[in-house]
N, C-alpha and C positions, 0 to 999 in steps of 0.2 A: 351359852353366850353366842350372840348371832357374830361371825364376824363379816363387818364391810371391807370388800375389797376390791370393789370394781366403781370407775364415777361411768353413768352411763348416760346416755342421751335417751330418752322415751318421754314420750306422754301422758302414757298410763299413769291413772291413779297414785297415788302415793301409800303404802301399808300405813308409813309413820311416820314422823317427823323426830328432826334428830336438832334443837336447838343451841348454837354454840357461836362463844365469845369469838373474837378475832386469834385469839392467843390461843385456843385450840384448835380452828380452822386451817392455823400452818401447820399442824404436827401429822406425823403421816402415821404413827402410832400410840395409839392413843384409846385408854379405856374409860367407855362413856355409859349414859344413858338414855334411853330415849324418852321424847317427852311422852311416852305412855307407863314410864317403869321398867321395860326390857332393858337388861344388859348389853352391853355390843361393845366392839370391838373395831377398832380404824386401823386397817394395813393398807392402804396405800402408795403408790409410788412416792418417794422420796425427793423432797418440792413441793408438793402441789399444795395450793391452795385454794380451797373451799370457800364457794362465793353462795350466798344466799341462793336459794332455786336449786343446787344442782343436787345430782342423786345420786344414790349410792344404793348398789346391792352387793348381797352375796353370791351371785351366779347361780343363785338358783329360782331366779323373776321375784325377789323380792326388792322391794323398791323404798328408799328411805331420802325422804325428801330434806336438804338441810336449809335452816332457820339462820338467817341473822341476828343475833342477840341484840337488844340495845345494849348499849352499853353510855357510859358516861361521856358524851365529845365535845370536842369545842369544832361549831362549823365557822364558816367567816364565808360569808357570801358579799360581792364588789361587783359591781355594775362596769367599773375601770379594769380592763384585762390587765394593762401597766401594772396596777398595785395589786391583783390578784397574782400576777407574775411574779412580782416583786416578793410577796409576802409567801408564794411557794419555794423561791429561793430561799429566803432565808432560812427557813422552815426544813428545806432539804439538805442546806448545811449546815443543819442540826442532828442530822441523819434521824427524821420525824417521819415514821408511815403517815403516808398522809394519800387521803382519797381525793383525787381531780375530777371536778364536774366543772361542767359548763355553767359560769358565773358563780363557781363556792367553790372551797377549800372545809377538808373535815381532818382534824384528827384526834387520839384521845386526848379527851383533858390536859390539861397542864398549866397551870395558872401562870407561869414564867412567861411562860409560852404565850398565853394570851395578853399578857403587860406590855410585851416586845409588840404584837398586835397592834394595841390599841397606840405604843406610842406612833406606828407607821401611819395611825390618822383612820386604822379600821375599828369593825365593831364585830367582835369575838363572841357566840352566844353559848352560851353552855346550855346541853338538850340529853335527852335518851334518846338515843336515834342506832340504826344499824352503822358497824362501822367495815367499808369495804376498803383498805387498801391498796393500792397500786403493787401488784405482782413486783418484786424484788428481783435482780437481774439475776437470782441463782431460783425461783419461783416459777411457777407457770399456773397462771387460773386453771383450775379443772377442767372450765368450758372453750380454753384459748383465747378469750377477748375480756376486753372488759367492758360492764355493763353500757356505762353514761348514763345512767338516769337511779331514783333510788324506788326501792324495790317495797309494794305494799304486797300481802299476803290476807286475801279476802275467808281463808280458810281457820275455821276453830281447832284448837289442836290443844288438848291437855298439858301440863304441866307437871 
């Protein structure tokens, strides 16, 4: 079993790609597989969270690029900052992961969730889409920022 234990910053190539939902992107141990079939293994610092793009090795120049899953979300994009504000509040005191971009709001599914929505006068779209989170105040992105924009992967990768 390879195990990941380092996120590292480089360019180089990728060995593998490692594809994973949001709810295994927090876990800092964790037994996976990669999208070629390898077994592996996630030690990690304790926190982190795993954002689309970043890498992971074992310290030995091996390089394992990780995937944002789609996953099932509801986005709500608002031309109105107010009611995009509005609709993140509520939303946050619902204690909702919820990913902030500039003009949308994402988080998973929730069909309540999206009723409360549409009665605020928005329009809730349900998508396969990657879902990236807002780092939690006991969290830290692997990379230290977070992104602002969403993230396309021109690259073929097995399954």
């Amino acid at each position: 079993m390879i195990e990941l234990t380092q996120i590292i910053k480089t360019d180089s190539e990728p060995e593998a790609y490692l594809t994973l939902p949001v709810d295994q992107r927090v876990r800092s141990r964790l037994r996976v597989t990669l999208d070629d079939g390898r077994d592996a293994g996630l030690f990690l610092p304790r926190g982190t969270l795993l954002r689309g793009g970043d890498r992971l090795s074992n310290g030995d120049g091996l390089v394992i690029e990780i995937i944002a899953a789609d996953e099932t979300v509801t986005t709500v994009r608002c031309d109105d900052l107010a009611g995009l504000a509005r609709a993140a509040y509520h939303l946050g005191n619902r204690h909702v992961p919820l990913q902030v971009e500039q003009g949308w709001l994402r988080y998973l599914h929730d069909h309540v969730l999206d009723d409360m929505l549409r009665q605020m006068g928005l329009e809730p779209v349900v998508e396969q889409a990657p879902f990236e989170p807002e780092a939690g105040a006991y969290q830290q992105a692997a990379h230290g920022h977070h992104h602002g924009h969403e993230h396309t992967h021109p690259h073929e990768h097995s399954q």
